[in-house]
N, C-alpha and C positions, 0 to 999 in steps of 0.2 A: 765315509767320514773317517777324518783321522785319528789314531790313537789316544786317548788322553788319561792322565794320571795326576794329583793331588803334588804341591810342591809345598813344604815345612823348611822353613829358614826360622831359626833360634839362634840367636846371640845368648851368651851369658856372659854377667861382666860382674864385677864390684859393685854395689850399690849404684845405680843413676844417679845424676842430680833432681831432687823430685818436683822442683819448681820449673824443669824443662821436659823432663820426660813427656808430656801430652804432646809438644810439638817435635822432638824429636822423635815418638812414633808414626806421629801425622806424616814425618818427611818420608823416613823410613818406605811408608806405604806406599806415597804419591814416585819416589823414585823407583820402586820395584816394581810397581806398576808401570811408568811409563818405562821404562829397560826393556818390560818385555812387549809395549806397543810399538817400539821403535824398531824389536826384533822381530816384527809381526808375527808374534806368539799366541794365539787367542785361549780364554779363557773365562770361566763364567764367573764367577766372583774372587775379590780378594777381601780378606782379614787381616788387621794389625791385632798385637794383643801386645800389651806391655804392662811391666809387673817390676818394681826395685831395683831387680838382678836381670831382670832380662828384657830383650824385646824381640817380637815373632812376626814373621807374615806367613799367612796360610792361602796359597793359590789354588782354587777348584776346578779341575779338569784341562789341565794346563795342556796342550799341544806334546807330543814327546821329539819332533821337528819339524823345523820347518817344511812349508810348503815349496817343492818345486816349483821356480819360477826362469819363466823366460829372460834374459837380460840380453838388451838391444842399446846397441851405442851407432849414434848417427857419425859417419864419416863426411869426405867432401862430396859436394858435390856432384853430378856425372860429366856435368860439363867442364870441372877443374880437374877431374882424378886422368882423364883421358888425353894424348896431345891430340895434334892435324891427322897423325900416321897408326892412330889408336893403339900407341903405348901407356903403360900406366907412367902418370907424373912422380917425380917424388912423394907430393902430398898421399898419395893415394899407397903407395910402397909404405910410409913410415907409420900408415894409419893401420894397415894390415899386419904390418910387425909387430904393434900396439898391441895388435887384439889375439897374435902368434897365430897367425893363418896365411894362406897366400891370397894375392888378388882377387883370382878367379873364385875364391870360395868365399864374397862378401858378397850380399844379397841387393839386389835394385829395389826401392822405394819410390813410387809415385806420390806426390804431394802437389797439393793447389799451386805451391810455389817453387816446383818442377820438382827432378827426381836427384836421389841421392843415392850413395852406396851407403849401407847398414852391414852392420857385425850381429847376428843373432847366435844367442849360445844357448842350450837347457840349462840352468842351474841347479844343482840339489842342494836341497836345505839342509840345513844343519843340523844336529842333534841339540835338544834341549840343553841337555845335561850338558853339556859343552859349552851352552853357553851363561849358564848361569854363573858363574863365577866371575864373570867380568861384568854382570851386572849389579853383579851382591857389591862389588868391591867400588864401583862407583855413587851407590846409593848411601853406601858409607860414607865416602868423600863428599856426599851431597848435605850429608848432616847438617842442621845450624848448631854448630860446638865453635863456641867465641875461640876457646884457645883449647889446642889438641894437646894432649902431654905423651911423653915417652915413658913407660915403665921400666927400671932395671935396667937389663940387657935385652928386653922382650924386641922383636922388629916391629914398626909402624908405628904409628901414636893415634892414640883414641883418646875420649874424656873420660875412661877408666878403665883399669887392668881389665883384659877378659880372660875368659875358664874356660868357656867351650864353645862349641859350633856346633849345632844341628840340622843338617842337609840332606832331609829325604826327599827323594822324588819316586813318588808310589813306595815300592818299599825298599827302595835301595838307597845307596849312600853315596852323594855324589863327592868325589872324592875332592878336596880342597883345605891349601895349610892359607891360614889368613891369621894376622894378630897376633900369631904365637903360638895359635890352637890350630889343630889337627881336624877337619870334620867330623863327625860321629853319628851315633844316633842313641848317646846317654846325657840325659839331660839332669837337674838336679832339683829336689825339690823344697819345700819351707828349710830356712838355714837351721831351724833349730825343730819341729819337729818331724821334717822327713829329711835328714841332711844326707842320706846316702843318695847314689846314681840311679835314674831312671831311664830303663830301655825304651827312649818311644818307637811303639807298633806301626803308625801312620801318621798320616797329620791329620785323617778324621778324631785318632783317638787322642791328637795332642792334648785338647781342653778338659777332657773327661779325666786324660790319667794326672793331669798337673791338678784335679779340683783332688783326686784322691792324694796328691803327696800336700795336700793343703796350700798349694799355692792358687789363688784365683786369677788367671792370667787378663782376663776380658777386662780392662781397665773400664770400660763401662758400666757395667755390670759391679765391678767393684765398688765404683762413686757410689751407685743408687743402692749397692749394700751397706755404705756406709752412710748415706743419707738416710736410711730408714730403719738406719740402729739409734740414731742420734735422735730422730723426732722420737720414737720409740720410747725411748729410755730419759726424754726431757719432758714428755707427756705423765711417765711416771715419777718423776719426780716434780709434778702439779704446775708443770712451765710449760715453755717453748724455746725449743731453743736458736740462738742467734747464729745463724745457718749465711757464713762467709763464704760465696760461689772461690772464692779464689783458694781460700784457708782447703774448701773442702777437695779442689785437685789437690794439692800440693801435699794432704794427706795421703789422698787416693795414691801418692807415687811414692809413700815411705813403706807402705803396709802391704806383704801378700795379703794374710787373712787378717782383714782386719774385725777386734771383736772391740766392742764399744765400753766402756765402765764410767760409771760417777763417780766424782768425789767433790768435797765443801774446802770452805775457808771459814772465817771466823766473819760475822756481820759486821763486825767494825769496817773492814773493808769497803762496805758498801757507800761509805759514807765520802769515798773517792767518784769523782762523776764518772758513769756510763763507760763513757770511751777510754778514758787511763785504764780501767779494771781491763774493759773487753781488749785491750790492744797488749796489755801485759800479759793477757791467755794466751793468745793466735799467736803474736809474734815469738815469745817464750819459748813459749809451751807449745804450742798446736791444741788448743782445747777450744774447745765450743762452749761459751757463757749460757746461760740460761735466766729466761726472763719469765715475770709470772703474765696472767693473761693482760694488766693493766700496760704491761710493761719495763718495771720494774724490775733490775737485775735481781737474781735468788741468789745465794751463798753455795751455789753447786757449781762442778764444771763438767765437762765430760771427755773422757780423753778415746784414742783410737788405737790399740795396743795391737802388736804383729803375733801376738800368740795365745793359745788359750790356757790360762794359768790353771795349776788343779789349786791355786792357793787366791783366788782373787783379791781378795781382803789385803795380802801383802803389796800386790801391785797398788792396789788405791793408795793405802800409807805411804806406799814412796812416794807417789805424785803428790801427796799431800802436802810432804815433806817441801817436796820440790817446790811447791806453788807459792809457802809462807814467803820464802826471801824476797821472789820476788816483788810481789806484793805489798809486802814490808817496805822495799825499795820504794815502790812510787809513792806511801803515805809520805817518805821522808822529803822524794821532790817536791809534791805536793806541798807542803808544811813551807818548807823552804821557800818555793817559789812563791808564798801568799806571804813572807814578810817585808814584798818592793812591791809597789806600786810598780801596773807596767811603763807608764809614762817614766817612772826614775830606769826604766833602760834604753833610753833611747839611743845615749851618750853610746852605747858598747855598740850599737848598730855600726857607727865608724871603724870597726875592725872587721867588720866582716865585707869582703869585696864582692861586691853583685857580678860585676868585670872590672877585667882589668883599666879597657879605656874608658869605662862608663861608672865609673867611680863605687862606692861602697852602696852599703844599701843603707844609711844614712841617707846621703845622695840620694838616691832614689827613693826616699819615702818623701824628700822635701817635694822631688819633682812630682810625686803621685798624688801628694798632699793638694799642690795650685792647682793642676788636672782637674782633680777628682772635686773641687770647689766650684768650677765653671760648668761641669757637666749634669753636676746636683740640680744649681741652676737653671739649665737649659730642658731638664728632665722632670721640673716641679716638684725636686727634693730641698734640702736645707744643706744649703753651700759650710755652712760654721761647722754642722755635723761629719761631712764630709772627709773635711780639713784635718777633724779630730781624728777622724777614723783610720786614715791615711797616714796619720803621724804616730801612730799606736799599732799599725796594722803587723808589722815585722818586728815587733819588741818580743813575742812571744818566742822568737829566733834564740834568744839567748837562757832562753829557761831551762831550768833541770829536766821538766820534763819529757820536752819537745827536744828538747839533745837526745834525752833515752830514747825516745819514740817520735821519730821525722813526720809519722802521718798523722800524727796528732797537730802539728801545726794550723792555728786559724781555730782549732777547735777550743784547744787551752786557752788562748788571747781569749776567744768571748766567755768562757768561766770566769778569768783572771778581771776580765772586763767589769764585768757585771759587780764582781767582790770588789774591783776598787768602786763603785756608784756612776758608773759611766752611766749616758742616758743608753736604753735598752737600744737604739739605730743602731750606736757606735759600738757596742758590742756585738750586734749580731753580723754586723758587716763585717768584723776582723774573721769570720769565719765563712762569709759569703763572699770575700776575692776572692776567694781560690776555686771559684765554684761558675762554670761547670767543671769538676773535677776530670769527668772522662765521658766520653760518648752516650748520651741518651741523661747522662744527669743533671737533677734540678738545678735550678735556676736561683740567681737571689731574688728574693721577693720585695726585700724592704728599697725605699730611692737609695737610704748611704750608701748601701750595698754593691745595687746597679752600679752608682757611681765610683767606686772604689774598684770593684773589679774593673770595669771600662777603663779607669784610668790605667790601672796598674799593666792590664796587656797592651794598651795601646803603647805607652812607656817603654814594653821590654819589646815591641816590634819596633818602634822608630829607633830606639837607640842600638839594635845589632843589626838591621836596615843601614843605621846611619852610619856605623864605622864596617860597612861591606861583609856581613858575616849573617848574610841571609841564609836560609835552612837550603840544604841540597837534597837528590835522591835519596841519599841515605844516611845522613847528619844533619838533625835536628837537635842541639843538646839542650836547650832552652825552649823546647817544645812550642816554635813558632806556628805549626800548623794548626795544634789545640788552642792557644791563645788566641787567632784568628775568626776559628768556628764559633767561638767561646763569646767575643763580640758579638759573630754576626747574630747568634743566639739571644742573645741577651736583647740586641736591640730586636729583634723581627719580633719572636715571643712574647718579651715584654710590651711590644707594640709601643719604644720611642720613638721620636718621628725626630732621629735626628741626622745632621749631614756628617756623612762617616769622614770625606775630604778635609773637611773642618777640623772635626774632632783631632786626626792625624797632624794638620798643621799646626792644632793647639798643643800638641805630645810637642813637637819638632820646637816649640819655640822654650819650652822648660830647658832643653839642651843649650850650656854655654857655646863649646869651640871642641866638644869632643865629637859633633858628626865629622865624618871626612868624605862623603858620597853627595854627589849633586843628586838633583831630582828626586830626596829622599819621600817626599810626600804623594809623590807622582809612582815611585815604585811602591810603596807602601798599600797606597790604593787600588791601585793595579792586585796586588797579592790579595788583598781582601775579595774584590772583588772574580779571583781565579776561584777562591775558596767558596764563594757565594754560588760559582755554578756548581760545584761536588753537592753541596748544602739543596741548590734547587732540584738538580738531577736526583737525588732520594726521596727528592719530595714529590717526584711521578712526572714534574714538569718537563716537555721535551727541549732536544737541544735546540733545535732550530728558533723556538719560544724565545730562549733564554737570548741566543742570540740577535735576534730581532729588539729584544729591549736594551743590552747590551750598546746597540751600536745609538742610540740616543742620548749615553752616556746620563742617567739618574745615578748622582752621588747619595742617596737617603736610601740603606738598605730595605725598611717598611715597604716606602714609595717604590722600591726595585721589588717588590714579592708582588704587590700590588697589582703593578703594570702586566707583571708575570702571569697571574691569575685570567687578569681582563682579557691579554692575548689567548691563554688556552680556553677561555672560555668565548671567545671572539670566531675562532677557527672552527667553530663546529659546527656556525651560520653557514646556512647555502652560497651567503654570498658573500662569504670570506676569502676560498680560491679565484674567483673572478680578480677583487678586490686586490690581490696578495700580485697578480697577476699585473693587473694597471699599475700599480705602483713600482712592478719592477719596469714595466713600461715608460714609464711617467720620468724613476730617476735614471732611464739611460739616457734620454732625452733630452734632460738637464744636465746630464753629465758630459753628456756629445756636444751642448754651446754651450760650457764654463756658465750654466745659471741655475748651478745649484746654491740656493741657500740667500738669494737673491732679494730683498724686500718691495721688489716692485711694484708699484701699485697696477690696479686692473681700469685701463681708461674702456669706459660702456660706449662709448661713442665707434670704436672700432670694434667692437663685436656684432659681426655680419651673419655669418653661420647661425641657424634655430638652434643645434648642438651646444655650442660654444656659448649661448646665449642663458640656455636651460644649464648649464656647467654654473654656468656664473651666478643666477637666480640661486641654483640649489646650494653652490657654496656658501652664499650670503646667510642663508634659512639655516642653514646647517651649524653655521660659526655661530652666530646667536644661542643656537642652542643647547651647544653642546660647553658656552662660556661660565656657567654655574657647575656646569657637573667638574671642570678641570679644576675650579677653584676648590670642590667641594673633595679630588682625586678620586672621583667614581669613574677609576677608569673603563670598565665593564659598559656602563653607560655610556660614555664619548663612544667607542666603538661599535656597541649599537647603533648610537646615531650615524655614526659616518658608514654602516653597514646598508644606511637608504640610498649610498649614493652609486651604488654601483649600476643601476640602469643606466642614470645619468652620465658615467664615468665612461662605459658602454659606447651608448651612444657617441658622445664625444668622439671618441677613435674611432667609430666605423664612420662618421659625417666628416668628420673634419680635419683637415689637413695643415697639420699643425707649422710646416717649414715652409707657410706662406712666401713667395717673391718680396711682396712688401716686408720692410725689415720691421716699420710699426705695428704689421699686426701679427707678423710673427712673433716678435717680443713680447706682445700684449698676448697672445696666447700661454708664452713660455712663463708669461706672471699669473695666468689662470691654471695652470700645473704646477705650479710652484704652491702658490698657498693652497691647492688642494691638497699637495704631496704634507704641505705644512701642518696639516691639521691631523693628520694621520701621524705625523713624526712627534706631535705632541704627547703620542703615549708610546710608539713603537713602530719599527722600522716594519711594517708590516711583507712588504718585499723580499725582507729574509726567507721569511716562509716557506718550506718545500711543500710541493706540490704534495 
């Protein structure tokens, strides 16, 4: 077994950004990691650890070289390398200079598809340490850092000045200048109370001696210390506290040691809704709200401080300090904003431009407004409500609040709603378009709701569909793939049964003369229906399901989950692969004489065959039967039934010979496959199917 030793790589830099640090450790790891799979280095575990000032990979029992290996390069041939006179050819001369050998000392290869000359060499592997430096320096450049900057006179650019490098391998120091910095093996510890140099010993003892200079490096480990100061100390002050998954990385990447402390505001406060207080904390400040057990915000916050004061009572007053202006701040939006009516801003909507070619969002709250009235409509809501809600929806755009605080938008409109006496729908829906907000979140419950969201994506997908500025690989700026999923959600979930084609040609016709793209309803649809397989594939359904119902073309997303369902639940009958099998049978046949899709009727007079005959009986018994459940879209049922017919289908092919001489009763056969294949293609192409 080969040598192996422990490898410690520490960055130390200026402060990180702490809203990226999780993902630029993640990278960090995943590129160091694969540098040294690429350099077929093996090793038993890696650790990231990332902390403010620094970030670290720790490799266990890392290789200290490579493996000797053989390297084998095929040449020409034996029959081209050689003439008539058994000279070597050029080829065979320019191959062995290649490889700085002579002719005679290149090896003969026998292969199935004759023999070759080969170059065989031993290789020795490399020393580790040798090569880590060119994989440190690419895992760097793998970063996701939007924009790099240059410090001073320093060389290279990173997203913040660095201090030092730490590069031990076992217990040596590979030597390497990167950034500015020199490699070492003195690291640094808490900026304020362990601010001198630390020798580290190993990279077993990196975490132990960084937890004694007080910095806790295991950014894991950090979150869940700072998670259970926070319920800790919101329990003791007779709460719970409001625990933001996002608020609480973003902390985790400001703070080594982070130690937890309360402090209050004045109750008056409190008399600002919910979310103004809670988003004037997090966004601010960084504090965590607390609420009692009914719910009910308390007049405490809790903040996450990088040091442990001997004076704590001081630290609270200044955050207290701190907290009032803000605070202060939103009563006066607030106040302010509750002496207009939101309807008296609609008029300012005309300044703000949604797009350039797709006009203001004025404009678009008209065109979401008619939308969002026909779809109420179509959904068993109240079209007039709709209308309102839609015309009211982006007035909360121009508020003092929602200027202060972007993510409050939707949220202040149904406060500001409800204080002008709007009916309760039309308020709650200015705060249910925007919703699903992000992945796995709820749904709107109320119809205006439905309908106002539905209108308002289908809106911003036809109208940058329609002037050519659909989402790419890697620009999305109008988040068309969430607005998509956000539909398809709305409708499967809420279970409307309604036609997504439609709905899209009803967006397409609000637009005057600003589409500039043909077939905008036809790509629009298309795109929904890409997002509907992501959507079904999470949903456990397989692809080959997905596309078997697919190729039937059902425009009613429901009716498309539906069909999806009845298939995978269809395929796990015994007699689903027979089934899956005659159908592929069935449509080459029809495909082979142009009589696919054909409505021919079946004359009984020319059916001779007992097969052909019993085909035709059972198809009749079958179509009766199966004509309540299609109306009823039990499609699970239809497939059941059409799952009796595979004896019959069976038989059929092994009796009967379908490309009769007579051309009557060949046709007449090719119309008893036709409306069998027909009654199958009423839910799904079952033929798709893999075996």
């Amino acid at each position: 077994m080969s040598e192996v030793k422990d490898l410690l790589i520490e960055l130390g830099t200026e402060e990180l950004p702490p809203k990226a640090l999780k993902k630029l450790i993640s990278s960090f790891e995943v590129s160091i990691k694969q540098g040294l799979e690429e350099a077929e280095l093996s090793f038993t575990a890696i650790h990231s650890y990332a902390a403010p000032r620094r970030m670290a990979v720790v490799v266990n029992d890392l290789q200290v070289r490579q493996q000797d290996r053989m390297v084998e390069r095929r040449g020409p041939a034996v029959t081209a390398a050689f003439d008539d006179d058994g000279n070597p050819t050029k080829a065979v001369q320019g191959f062995a200079r290649s490889c700085g050998v002579e002719v005679e000392d290149l090896e003969k290869m026998e292969t199935a598809k004759g023999a070759w000359l080969v170059f065989k060499q031993q290789q020795s592997g490399a020393e580790t340490a040798n090569l880590i430096g060119d994989i440190l320096q690419q895992a760097l450049a793998d970063l996701p850092i939007p924009k790099r900057m240059r410090w001073g006179d320093l060389p290279g650019e990173f997203v913040r000045p660095v201090h030092w490098l730490v590069l031990l391998f076992g217990d040596d120091v590979i030597p390497l200048d990167l950034l500015g910095v020199t490699s070492g093996r003195n690291s640094y510890g808490h900026r304020f109370h362990h601010p001198q140099a630390i020798e580290i010993q190993s990279a077993k003892r990196y975490v132990p001696q960084m937890e004694q200079a007080q910095v806790r490096v295991d950014m894991a480990a950090r979150r869940e210390a700072i998670h259970g100061q926070v319920v800790a100390l919101a329990t003791k002050l007779g709460g719970e506290a409001v625990l933001n998954e996002d608020l609480l990385d973003e902390v985790t990447g400001l703070v080594e040691w982070p130690v937890a402390l309360s402090g209050s505001y004045d109750k008056r406060f409190l008399e600002l809704p919910d979310e103004a207080l809670i988003s004037s904390m997090e966004e601010h400040q960084k504090y965590f709200a607390v609420r009692d057990k009914a719910g009910n915000l308390l007049p405490y916050f809790i903040t996450i401080c990088n040091i442990e004061s001997r004076d704590p009572a001081q630290v609270v007053a200044g955050n207290e300090r701190v907290i009032l202006p803000r605070l202060s701040d939103s009563v006066f939006f607030w106040e302010t904003d509750r002496k207009r009516p939101l309807a008296d801003r609609q008029e300012q909507l005309k300044t703000i431009i949604f797009q350039n070619k797709l006009g203001t969002v004025f404009d678009k709250s008209a065109r979401v407004a008619k939308l969002a009235a026909v779809i109420a409509d179509e959904i068993g809501g109240d079209a007039k409500l709709a209308e309102r809600a839609a015309h009211l929806a982006k007035c909360d755009l121009v508020t003092e609040m929602v200027g202060e605080f972007p993510d409050l938008q939707g949220i202040m409109g149904r406060y500001y709603a409800r204080l002008d006496g709007e009916h309760d729908e039309v308020a709650e829906a200015l705060d249910e378009q925007y919703l699903p907000r992000f992945s796995g979140d709820r749904l709107p419950e109320t119809k205006t709701g439905q309908a106002v969201s539905l209108a308002e994506k289908l809106d911003t997908l036809v109208g940058l569909f329609g002037i050519g500025q659909p989402p790419t690989g890697v620009k999305d700026p109008f988040a068309l793939r969430r607005a998509a999923l956000g539909v398809l959600r709305i409708v499967i979930e809420n279970k409307l049964d309604v036609d997504l084609k439609i709905l899209v040609e009803q967006a397409q016709q609000g637009f005057d003369t600003q589409l500039t793209q043909d077939d905008v309803t036809e790509q629009v649809t298309r795109y929904f229906f890409d997002r509907l397989r992501g959507y079904a594939l999470d949903q456990g359904i397989k692809a080959d399901v997905f596309e078997s119902v697919l190729a039937v073309k059902p425009t009613r997303p429901l009716d498309f989950m539906q069909r999806l369902n009845a298939v995978t639940e269809f395929r796990a009958l015994d007699a689903a692969e027979a089934l899956a099998a005659g159908n592929k049978r069935i449509a080459n046949i029809l495909r082979k004489n142009d009589a696919e899709g054909e409505g021919a009727s079946i004359d009984s007079k020319l059916l001779s065959e007992p097969a052909e005959k019993a085909l035709a009986e059972k198809l009749a018994e079958v179509s009766e039967q199966v004509k309540p459940l299609v109306e009823q879209a039990d499609y699970a049922g239809v497939l059941r039934a059409l799952a009796d017919m595979r004896e019959t289908v069976d038989g059929f092919f092994d009796q009967v010979m379908v490309m009769a001489d007579d051309d009557a009763v060949r046709n007449n056969r090719l119309a008893l496959l036709n409306q069998t294949r027909a009654l199958f293609l009423g839910v799904a192409d079952i033929s798709v199917l893999q075996e």
